[in-house]
N, C-alpha and C positions, 0 to 999 in steps of 0.2 A: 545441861545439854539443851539446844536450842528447842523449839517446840516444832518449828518447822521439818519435818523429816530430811529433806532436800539438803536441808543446812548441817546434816550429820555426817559421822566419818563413813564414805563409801563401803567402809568395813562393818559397819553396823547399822547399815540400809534393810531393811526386810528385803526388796526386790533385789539385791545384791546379794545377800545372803542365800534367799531361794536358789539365783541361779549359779555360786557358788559349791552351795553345800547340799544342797535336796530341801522339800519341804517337811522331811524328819526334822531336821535341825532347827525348825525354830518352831516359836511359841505359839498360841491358838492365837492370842492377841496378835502376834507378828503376824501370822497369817491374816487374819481378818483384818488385819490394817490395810495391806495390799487389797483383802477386797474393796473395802470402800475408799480407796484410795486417798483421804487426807483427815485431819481432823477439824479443831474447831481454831481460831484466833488463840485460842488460851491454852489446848491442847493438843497434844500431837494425835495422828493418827492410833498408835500404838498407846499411846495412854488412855485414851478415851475406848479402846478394846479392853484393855486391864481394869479400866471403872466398870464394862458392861457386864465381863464375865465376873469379877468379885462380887456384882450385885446378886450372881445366879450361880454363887460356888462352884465356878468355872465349868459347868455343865453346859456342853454346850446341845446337848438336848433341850434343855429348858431353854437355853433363846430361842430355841428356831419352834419352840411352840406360843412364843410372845406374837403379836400382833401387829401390824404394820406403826401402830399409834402409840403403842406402849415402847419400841423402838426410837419411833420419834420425838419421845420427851427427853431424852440424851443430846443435848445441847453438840450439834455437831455432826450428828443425823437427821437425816431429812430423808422425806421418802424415799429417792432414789438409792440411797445406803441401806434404807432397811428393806426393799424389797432385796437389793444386794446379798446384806445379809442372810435372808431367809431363805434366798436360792441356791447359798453357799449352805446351808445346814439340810435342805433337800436333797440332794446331791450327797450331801456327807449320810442321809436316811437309805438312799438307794443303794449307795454305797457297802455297806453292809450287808442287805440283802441280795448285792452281787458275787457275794462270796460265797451265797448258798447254791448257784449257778443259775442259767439261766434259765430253766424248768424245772426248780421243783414241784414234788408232788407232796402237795399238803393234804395227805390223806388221815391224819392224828391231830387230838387235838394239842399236842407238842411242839409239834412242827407249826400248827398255825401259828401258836403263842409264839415260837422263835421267830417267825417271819413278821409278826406285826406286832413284836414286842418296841422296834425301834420308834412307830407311830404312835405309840399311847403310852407309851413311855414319861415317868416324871411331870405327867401333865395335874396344870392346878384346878381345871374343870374337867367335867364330863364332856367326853367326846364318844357318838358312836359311829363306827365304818362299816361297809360292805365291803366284805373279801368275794370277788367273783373270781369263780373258777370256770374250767371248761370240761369236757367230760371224762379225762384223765388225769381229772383234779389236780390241774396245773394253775397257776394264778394268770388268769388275765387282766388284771387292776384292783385297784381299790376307790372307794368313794365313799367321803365325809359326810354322812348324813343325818347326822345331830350334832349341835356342841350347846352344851349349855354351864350350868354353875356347877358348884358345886356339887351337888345331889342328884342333878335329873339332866336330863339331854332329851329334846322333845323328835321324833323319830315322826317323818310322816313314810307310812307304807308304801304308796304311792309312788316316793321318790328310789324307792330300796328297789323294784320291779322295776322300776323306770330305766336305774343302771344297770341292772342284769338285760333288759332287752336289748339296752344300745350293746352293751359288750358280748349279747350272744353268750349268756352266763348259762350254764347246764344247771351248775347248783353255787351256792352261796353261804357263807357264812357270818353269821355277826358279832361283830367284835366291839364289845365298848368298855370303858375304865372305869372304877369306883376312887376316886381320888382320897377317900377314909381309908382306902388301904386294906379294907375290907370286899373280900371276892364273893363272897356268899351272893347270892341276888335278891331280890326283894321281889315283893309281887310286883310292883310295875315292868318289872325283868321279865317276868312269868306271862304276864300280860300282853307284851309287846312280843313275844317268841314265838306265842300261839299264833296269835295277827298276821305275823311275816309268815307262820309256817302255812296259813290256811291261804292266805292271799299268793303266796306261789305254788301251792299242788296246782292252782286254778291255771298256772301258764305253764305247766309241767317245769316247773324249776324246784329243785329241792335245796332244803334248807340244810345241810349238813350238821351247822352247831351255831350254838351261840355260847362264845367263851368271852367273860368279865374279866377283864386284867386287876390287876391289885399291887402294885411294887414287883416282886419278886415271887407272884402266885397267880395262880388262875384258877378261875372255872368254868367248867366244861357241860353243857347241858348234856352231849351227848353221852360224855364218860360217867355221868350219873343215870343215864338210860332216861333220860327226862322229854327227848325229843320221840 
């Protein structure tokens, strides 16, 4: 088969197929080939999708937590494909959390973990978020305010009040991942809870919880009575 997509049988076009058959019908790679629209000299669009995702056991969580730069060492991506990319895997995040409608009430720490399980999800560093809510603990945003390596995510306080101000946040919660896979917290966990809880009673903003993601587990400061 030619490498050029253009040069394929009309019947086995991704953008033919889509507007054919629905985008059920075809592959993550078919889709993602459509988003970035072509490949490289040596491969097609749709094959140089099939190298990305076998790199990342077809997960297409784990690409959209890759990096503009780790993207772009795939011969055939260039920045504009990978921001591409990354905006199609946003969208496919929001996505999900549109099924849960569009106010819920994340008042458990259950419901938090389902609602910001798709962000911290399969990630290979530490990431920690602020989940702002509004005073019938509806969400009105999130914001990334650590990422760091493996082990630690450096958190400035400062910036955690900064987006609760701008979003007019009543109370907050914090959410970050242990990528060992272990949910337990550690004292810098302990550390960093107190920080955020004493630095928000000062702007009347309460800290709800701080729940540690782990694969398929959490933990919940408040469901341990910790906060």
């Amino acid at each position: 088969m030619s490498t050029a997509i253009k040069d394929w049988d009309a019947s086995e076009r991704p953008r033919e197929r889509l507007a054919r058959l629905g985008a059920r019908h075809l592959t993550d790679a078919e889709l993602l080939a459509i988003i970035i629209g072509s490949g490289s000299p040596d491969e097609s669009a749709v094959g140089l999708m099939k190298r990305l995702l076998a790199d990342h056991d077809g997960d297409l969580y784990r690409i959209g937590r890759l990096s503009v730069a780790e993207l772009c060492r795939y011969k055939g991506i260039g920045e504009a494909k990978a921001i591409s990319i990354l905006a199609a895997c946003g969208l496919g995040e929001r996505r999900v959390r549109a099924k849960m409608g569009p106010r819920p009430v994340l008042d458990h720490a259950e419901a938090i973990y389902t609602y910001m399980r798709p962000t911290l999800r399969d990630l290979s560093h530490e990431e920690c978020h602020v989940l702002l809510l509004n005073t019938r603990l509806n969400p009105l945003g999130t914001a990334l305010i650590g990422k760091g390596g493996l082990t630690a995510a450096t958190v400035d306080v400062r910036e955690v009040l900064r987006q609760a101000l701008l979003a007019g946040a009543a109370t907050i919660v914090i959410c970050h991942n242990h990528p060992s896979g272990n949910p337990q917290p550690g004292t810098a966990d302990d550390q960093l809870t107190r920080r955020i809880k004493e630095a928000a009673a000062l702007m009347d903003i309460l800290l709800a919880d701080h729940i540690v993601f782990a694969d398929d587990s959490y933990y919940s400061y408040a469901d341990h009575g910790r906060l």
